[in-house]
N, C-alpha and C positions, 0 to 999 in steps of 0.2 A: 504494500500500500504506500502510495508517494502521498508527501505531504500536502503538495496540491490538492489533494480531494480530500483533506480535510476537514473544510469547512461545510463542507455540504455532505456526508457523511455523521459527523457530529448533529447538525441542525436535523437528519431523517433521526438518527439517535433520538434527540430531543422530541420528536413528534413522534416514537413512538413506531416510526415506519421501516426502519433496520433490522433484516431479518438476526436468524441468532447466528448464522455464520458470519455473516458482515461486521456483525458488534463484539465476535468476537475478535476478528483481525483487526477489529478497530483501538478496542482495550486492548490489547498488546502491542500494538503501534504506539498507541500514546503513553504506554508504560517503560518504552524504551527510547523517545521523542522527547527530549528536554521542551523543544519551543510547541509543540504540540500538545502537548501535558499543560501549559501557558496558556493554548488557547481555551480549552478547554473548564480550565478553573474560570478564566474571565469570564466565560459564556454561562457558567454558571452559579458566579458572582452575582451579572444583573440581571439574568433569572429572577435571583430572589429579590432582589434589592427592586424589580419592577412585581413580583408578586404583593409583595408587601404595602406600596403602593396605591395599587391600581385592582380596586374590589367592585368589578362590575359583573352583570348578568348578562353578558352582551354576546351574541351568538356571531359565531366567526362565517361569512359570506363562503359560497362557496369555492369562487377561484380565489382565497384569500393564499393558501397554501400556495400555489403555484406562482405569485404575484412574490410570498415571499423568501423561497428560494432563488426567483428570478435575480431580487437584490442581492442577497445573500454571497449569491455569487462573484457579487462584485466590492463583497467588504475585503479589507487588507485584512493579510496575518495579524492576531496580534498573541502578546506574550503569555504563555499560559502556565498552571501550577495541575490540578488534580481533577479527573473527569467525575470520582465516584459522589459528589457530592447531588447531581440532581437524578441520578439512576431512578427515585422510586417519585419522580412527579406527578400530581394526575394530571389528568387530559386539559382541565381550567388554565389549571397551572402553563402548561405547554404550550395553551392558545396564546394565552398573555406575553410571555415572552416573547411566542414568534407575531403577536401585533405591534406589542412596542418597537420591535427590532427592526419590526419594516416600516414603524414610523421615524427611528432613530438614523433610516437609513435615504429618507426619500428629505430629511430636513438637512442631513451630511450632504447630497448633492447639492441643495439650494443653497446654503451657505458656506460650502468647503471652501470654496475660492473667494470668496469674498472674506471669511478669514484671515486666510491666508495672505492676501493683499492687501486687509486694516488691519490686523496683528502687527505689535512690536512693543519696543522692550517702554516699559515704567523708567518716566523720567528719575524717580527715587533710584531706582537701581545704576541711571549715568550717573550719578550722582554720587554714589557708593561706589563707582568704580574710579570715580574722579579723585575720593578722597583715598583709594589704595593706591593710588599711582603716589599719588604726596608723601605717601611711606614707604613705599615700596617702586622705583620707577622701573616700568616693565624690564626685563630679558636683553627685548628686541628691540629695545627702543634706540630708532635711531638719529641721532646728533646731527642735526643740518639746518643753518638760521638762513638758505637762500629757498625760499618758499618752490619758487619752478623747479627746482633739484629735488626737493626732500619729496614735491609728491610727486614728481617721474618715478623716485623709490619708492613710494609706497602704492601707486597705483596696483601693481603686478599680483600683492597681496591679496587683493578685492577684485571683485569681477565689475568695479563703475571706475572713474576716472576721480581722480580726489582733487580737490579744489584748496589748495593752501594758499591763505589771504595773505599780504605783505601788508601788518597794520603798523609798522617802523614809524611811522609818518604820525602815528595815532598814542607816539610811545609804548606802543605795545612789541617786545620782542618774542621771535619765533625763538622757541630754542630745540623741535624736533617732533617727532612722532612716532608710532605704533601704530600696529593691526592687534583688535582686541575682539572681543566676543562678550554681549553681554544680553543674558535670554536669549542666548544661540543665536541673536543677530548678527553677524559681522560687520566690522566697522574698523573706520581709523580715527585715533585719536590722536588729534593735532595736541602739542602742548607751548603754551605762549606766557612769559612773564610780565608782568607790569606792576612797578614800585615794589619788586620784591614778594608778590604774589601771584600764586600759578591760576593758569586760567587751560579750561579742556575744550577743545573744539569735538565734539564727536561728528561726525560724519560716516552717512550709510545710502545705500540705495533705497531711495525713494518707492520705487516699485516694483519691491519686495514686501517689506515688512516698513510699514511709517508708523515713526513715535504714536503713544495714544496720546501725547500733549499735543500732536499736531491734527489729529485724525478732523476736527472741528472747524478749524480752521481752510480745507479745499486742499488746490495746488497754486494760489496767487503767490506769487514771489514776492508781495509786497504786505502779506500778512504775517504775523508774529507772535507766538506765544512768551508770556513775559512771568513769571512768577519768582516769591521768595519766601523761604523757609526757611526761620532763624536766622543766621547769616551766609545761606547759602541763596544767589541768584540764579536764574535760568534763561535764556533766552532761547526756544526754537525757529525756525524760520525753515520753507523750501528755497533750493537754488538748481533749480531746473530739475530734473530726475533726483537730485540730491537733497536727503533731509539732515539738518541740520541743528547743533545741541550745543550753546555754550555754556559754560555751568563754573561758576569760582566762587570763592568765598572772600568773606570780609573786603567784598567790593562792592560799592554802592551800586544799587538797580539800576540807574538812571546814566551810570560811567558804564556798566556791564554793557547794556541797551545801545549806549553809544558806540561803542565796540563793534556791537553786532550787526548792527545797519554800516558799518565802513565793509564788514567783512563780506557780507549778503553784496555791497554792489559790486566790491572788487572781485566776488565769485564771478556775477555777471559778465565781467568785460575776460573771462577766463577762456 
């Protein structure tokens, strides 16, 4: 038995309609199936966790079954732990699960991709990577104050083109940057001093995963998210495909904000 037919083997398990030779080469498969043993606790994880739930009287149509193996077929693997836990469910029980699943599965199509494309990382967490770089400056991090150089090196790391501002002019010094990861987003973080305090430029691809501080705000290049917490400020902004995150401490909002509107145009003319 290959693992590909596991999910739809499992799911006739579950309704009851696997004969006893099938369910047995299926328990035995999944007893020697690390990620198969995985799927099969999940599935009978929200079993219960939708029995428990969802206490209706409600009679299942009769192409419901076929509608929802149709879906079935098309969910991903996932990680699984121990099959024996729904062996003795009754038939209620069975319906419930396989209605939630193919409603859990027809809401996954409508909004999979839209997730995907407004998902990204909590400004608190740049934030918290801002303040480990202040103790800690990455590995990687590379030393270069001519802006067009340091992001021709850092482009390669990322799959968008990085836009390193030259705010010299602004007393603001580059003094280098990193490729970082934060909530599995990739990104590069620009790092810039001024009067002796670090300031973090994050920068990511826009359309991928954009900040949820900017999700409100569209794609105008001329809008801004501005926030501060304790003495930490924030400024996001888009610069074409590229969203953008400047985030420093014990710098006034209003000097931060000024900062970020030089950098936002000088992205522009990039």
């Amino acid at each position: 038995m290959k693992c590909a037919r596991i999910q739809e083997d499992l799911m006739l398990y579950l309704a009851g309609e696997l004969g006893q030779k099938e369910t047995g080469r299926l328990l035995a498969h999944i007893e020697g199936c690390p990620d198969c043993t995985a799927l099969a606790e999940d599935l009978s994880a929200t079993q219960v966790r939708v029995a428990k739930a969802w206490h209706g009287n409600i009679e299942p149509p009769a192409t419901l079954d076929a509608r929802i193996m149709a879906a079935v077929r098309e969910l991903p693997v996932q990680r699984p732990r121990r099959p024996d836990l729904f062996s003795n469910w009754r038939p209620r029980q069975r319906f419930t699960f396989a209605a939630a699943s193919c409603g859990l599965v027809i809401l996954g199509l409508i909004v999979g991709r839209l997730w995907t494309a407004t998902s990204g990382p909590e400004i608190m967490r740049l934030s918290e990577a801002h303040d480990r770089m202040l103790v800690t400056p990455p590995d990687a991090e590379l030393r270069d104050s001519d802006p067009r150089h340091l992001a021709q090196q850092l482009t390669p790391l990322v799959w968008f083109p990085v836009k390193a501002a030259d705010l010299n002019p602004e007393g603001v010094r580059l003094i280098g940057g990193s490729r970082t990861t934060v909530d599995r987003v990739p990104m590069v973080t620009l790092h810039y001093e001024w009067q002796g305090k670090q300031i973090s430029l994050f920068e990511m691809e826009g359309a991928k995963r954009i900040p949820i501080a900017l999700q409100r705000l569209g794609h105008e290049s001329d809008s801004y998210y501005v926030r501060k917490v304790g003495d930490t400020a924030f400024v996001a902004w888009h610069s074409g495909k590229t969203d953008c995150v400047m985030i420093a401490r014990s710098i006034p909002m209003h000097q931060l904000f000024h900062f970020a509107c030089h950098a936002c145009e000088k992205q522009e003319r990039l």
